[in-house]
Kinemage of the C-alpha trace (Angstrom):
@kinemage 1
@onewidth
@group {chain A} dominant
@subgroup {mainchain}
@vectorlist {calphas} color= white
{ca unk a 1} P 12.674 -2.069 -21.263
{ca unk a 2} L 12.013 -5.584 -22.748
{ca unk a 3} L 8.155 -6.190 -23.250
{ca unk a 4} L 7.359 -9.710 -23.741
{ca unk a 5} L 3.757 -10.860 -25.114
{ca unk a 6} L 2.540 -14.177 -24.755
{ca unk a 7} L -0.439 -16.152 -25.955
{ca unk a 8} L -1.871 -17.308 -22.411
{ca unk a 9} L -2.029 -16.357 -18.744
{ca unk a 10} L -0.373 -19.414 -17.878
{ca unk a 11} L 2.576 -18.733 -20.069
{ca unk a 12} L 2.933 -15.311 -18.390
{ca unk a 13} L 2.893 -16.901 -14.889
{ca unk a 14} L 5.394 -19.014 -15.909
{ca unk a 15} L 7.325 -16.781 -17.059
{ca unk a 16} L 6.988 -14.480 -14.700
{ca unk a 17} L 7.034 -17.523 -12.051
{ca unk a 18} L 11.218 -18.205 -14.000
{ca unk a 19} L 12.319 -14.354 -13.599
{ca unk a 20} L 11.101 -14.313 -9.470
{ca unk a 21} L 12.835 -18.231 -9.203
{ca unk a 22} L 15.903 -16.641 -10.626
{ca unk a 23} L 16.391 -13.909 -8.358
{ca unk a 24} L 15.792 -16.580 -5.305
{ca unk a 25} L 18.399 -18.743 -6.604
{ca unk a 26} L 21.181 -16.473 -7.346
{ca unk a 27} L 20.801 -14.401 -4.493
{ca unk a 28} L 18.945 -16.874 -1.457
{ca unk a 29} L 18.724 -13.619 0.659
{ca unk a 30} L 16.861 -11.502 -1.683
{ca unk a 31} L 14.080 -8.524 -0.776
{ca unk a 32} L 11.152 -9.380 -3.356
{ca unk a 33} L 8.834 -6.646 -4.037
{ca unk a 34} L 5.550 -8.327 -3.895
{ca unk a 35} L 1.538 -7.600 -5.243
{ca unk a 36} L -1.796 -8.797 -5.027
{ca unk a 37} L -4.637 -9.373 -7.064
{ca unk a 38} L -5.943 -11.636 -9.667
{ca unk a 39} L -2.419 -10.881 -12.064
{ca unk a 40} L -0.226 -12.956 -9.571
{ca unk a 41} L -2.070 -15.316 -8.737
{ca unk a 42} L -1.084 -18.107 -11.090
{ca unk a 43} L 2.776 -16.995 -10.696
{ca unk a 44} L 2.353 -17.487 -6.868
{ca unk a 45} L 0.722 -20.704 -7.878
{ca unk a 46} L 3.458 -21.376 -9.944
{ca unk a 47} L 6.272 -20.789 -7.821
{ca unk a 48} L 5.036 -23.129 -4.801
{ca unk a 49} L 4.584 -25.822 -6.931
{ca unk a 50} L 8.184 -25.361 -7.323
{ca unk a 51} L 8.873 -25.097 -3.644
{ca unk a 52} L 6.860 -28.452 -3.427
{ca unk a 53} L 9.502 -30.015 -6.170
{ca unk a 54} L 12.175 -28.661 -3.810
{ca unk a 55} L 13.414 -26.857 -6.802
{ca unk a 56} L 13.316 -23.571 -5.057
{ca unk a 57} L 14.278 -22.873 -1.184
{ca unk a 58} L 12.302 -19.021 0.476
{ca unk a 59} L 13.678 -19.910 4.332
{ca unk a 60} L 16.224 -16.795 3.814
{ca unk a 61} L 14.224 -14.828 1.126
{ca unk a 62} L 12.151 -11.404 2.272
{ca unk a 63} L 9.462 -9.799 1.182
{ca unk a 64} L 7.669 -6.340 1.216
{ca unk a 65} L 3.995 -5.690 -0.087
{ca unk a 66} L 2.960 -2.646 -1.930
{ca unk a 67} L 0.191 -1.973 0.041
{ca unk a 68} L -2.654 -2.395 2.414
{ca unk a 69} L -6.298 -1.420 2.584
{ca unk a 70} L -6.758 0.829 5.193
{ca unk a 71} L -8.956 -0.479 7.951
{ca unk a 72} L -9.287 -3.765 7.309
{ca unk a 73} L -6.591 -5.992 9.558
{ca unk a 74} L -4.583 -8.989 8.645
{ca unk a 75} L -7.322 -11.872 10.040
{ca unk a 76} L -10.003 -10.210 7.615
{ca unk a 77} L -10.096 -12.137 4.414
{ca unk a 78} L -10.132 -9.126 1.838
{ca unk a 79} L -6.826 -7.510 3.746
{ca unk a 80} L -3.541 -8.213 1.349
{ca unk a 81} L -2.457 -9.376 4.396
{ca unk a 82} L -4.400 -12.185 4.488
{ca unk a 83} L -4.221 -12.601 0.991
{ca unk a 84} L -0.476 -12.840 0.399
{ca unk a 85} L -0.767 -15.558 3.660
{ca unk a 86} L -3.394 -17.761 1.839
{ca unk a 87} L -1.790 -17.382 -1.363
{ca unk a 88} L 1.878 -17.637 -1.015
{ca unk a 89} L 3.510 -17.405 2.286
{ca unk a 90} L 1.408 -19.818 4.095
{ca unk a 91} L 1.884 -22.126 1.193
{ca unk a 92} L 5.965 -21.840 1.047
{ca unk a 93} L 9.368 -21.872 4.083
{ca unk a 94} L 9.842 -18.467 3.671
{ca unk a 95} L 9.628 -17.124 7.800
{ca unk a 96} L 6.983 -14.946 8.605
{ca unk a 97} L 8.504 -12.273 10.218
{ca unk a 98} L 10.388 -11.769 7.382
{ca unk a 99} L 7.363 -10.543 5.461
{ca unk a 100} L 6.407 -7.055 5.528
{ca unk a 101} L 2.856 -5.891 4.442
{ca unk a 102} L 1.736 -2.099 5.613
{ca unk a 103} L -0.179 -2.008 8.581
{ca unk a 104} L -3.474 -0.321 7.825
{ca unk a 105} L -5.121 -0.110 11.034
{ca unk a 106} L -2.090 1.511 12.523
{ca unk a 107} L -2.983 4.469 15.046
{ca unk a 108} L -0.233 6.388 13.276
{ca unk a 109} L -1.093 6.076 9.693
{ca unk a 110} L 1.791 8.482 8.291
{ca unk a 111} L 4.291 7.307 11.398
{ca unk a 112} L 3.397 3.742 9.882
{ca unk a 113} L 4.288 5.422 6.433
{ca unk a 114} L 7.778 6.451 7.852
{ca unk a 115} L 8.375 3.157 9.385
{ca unk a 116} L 7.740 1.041 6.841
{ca unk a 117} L 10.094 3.096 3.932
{ca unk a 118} L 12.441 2.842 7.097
{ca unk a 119} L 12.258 -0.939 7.200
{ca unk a 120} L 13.035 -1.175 3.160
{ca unk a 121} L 15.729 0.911 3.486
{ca unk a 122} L 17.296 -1.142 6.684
{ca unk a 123} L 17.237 -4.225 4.484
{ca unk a 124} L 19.228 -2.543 1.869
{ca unk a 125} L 16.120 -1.870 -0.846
{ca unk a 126} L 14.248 -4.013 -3.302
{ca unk a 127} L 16.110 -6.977 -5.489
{ca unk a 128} L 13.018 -7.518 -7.474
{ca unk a 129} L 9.534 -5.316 -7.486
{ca unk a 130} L 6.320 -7.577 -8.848
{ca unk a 131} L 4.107 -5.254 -10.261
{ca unk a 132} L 0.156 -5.349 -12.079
{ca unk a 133} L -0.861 -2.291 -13.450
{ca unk a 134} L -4.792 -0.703 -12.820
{ca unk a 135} L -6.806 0.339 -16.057
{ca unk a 136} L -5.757 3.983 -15.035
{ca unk a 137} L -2.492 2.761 -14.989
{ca unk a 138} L -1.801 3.107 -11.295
{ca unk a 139} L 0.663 0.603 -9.278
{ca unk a 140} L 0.446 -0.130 -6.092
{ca unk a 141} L -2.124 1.920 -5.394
{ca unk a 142} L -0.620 5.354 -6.572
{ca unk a 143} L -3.198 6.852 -8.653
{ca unk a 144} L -3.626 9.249 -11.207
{ca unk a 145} L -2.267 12.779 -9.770
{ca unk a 146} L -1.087 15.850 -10.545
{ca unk a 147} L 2.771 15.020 -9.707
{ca unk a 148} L 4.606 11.385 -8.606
{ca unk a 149} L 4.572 11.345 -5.207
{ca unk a 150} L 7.475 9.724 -3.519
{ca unk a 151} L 7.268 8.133 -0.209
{ca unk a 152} L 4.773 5.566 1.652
{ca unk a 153} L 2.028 7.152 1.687
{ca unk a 154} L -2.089 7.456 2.909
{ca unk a 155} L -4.174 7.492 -0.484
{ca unk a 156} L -7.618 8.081 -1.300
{ca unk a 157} L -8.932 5.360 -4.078
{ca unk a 158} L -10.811 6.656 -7.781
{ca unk a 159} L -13.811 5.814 -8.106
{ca unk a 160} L -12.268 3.468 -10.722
{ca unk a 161} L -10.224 1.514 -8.545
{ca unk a 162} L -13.453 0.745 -5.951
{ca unk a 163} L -14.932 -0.411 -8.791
{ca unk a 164} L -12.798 -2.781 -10.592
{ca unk a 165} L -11.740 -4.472 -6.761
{ca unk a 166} L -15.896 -4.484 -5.863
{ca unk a 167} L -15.395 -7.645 -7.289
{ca unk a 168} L -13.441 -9.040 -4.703
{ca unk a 169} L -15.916 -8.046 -2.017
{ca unk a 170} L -19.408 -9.261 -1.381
{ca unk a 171} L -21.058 -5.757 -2.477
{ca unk a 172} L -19.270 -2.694 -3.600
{ca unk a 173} L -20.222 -0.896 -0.192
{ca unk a 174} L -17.794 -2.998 1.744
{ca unk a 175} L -14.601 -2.074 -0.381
{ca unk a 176} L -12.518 0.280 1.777
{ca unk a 177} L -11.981 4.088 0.197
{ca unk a 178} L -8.351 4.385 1.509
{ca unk a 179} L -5.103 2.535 1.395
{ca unk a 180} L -1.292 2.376 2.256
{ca unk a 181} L 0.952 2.289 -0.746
{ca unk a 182} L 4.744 1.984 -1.438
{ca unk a 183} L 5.770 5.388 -2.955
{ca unk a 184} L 7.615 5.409 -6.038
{ca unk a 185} L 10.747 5.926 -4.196
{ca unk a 186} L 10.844 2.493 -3.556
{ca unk a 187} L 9.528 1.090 -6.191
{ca unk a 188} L 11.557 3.161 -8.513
{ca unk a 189} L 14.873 2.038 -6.973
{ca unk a 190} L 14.339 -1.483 -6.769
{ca unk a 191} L 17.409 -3.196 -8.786
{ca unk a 192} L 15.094 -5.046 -11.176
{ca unk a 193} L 10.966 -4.598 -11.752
{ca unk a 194} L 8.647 -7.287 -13.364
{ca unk a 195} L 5.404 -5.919 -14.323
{ca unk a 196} L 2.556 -8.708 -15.191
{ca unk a 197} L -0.533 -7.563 -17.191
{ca unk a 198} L -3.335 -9.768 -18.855
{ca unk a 199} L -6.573 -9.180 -20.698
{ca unk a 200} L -7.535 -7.335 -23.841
{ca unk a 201} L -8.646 -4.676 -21.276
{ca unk a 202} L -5.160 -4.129 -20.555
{ca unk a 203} L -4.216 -3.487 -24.148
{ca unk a 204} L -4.936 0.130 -23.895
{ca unk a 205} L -3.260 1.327 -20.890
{ca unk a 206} L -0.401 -0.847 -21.405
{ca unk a 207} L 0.688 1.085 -24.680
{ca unk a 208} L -0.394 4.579 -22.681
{ca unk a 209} L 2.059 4.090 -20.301
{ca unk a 210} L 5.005 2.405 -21.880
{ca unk a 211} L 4.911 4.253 -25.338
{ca unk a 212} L 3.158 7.448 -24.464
{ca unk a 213} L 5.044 10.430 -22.797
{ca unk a 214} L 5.845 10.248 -18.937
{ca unk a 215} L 3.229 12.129 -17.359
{ca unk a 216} L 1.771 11.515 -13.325
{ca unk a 217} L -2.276 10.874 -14.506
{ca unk a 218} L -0.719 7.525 -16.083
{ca unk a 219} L 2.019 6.342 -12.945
{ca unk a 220} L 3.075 3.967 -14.155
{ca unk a 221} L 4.770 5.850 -17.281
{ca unk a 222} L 7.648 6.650 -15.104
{ca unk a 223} L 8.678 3.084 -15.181
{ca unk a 224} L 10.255 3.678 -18.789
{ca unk a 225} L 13.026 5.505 -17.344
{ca unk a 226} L 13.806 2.417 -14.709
{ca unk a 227} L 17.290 0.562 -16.144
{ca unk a 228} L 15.690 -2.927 -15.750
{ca unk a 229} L 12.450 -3.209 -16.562
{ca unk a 230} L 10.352 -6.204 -18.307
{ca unk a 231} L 7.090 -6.621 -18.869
{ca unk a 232} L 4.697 -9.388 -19.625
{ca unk a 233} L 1.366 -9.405 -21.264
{ca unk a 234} L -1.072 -11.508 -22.106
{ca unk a 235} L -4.371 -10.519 -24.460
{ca unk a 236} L -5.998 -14.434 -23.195
């Protein structure tokens, strides 16, 4: 593991923004593991102002989400759907269809589930996972549990997590109690993971999960035993 702190968010988008840029450049074709929230924002920010520079080319690169809310569709502006359009894809050459977010309003929820760890093994796994980690150290949206549970999967949200993404809606009410989240299967197998953390919030769970024991009510523990890990924090 190779934990980098820096002294601003917009140091750790940067660097975070060089790592992903890499990966495009050396291997055009690439599968990037992608997130939401506020954490990536300024990398995404940071990368198509690249694009724009024509330092970086996405028209052969492809991408799978972690997750999806579960009921809301991709026209709805809280959906990561809509949020990875508006904040990256939209913004960049990289072709639509080859970007993969999970279909939450699926009939088949768990046939959905299938499919989509179906589709990331078709396109031969994950170059490069993007990760944030929650306060209660989930990723993706696996929570806190009792064991590590493997595959795509349905998930009910803590309390926690409704919470700290009520900001995102217009009134707590409105944030949706389920999602669909990459297993750790996935996650745990792509070649190379980059997880981005910032706040003195952070501080705590950040040193729970990569210097306390492995343990399922902290998930994202189990990405000390991954071979190529780095992560980047930011107190500011």
């Amino acid at each position: 593991m190779k934990f980098i702190k820096v002294d601003s968010y917009e140091k750790l988008s940067r660097q975070a923004a060089n790592i992903i840029s890499a990966q495009v450049i050396i291997k055009p074709d690439c599968v990037l593991g992608l997130a939401t929230g506020s954490s990536p924002i300024g990398t995404y920010k940071q990368l198509i102002n690249w694009y724009e520079k024509g330092d970086i080319d996405f028209s052969n690169t492809i991408s799978v989400n972690l997750d999806e809310y579960v009921g809301l569709s991709g026209d709805k502006d809280q959906s990561y759907r809509y949020f990875m359009n508006n904040n990256f894809f939209n913004r960049i050459n990289i072709k639509k269809e080859n970007t993969f977010v999970p279909n939450g309003c699926a009939e088949d929820l768990n046939a959905e589930c299938e499919a989509y760890d179906a589709k990331i093994k078709e396109l031969g796994g994950i170059d490069l996972q993007l990760l944030g980690i929650g306060l209660d150290g989930h990723i993706g949206f696996n929570e806190p549990d009792d064991s590590f549970i493997k595959n795509t999967h349905v998930v009910d949200l803590h309390e926690s997590t409704i919470e700290a993404n009520s900001r995102f809606f217009a009134s707590r009410d409105e944030v949706p109690t389920k999602a669909v989240t990459m297993g750790m299967v996935s996650i745990m197998q792509a070649k190379k993971i980059l997880l981005i953390a910032n706040g003195q919030n952070k501080k705590e769970i950040l040193e729970k999960a990569f210097f306390g024991p492995i343990t399922p009510q902290i998930p994202a523990s189990i990405l000390q035993l991954h071979p190529d890990l780095t992560v980047i924090y930011s107190e500011n």
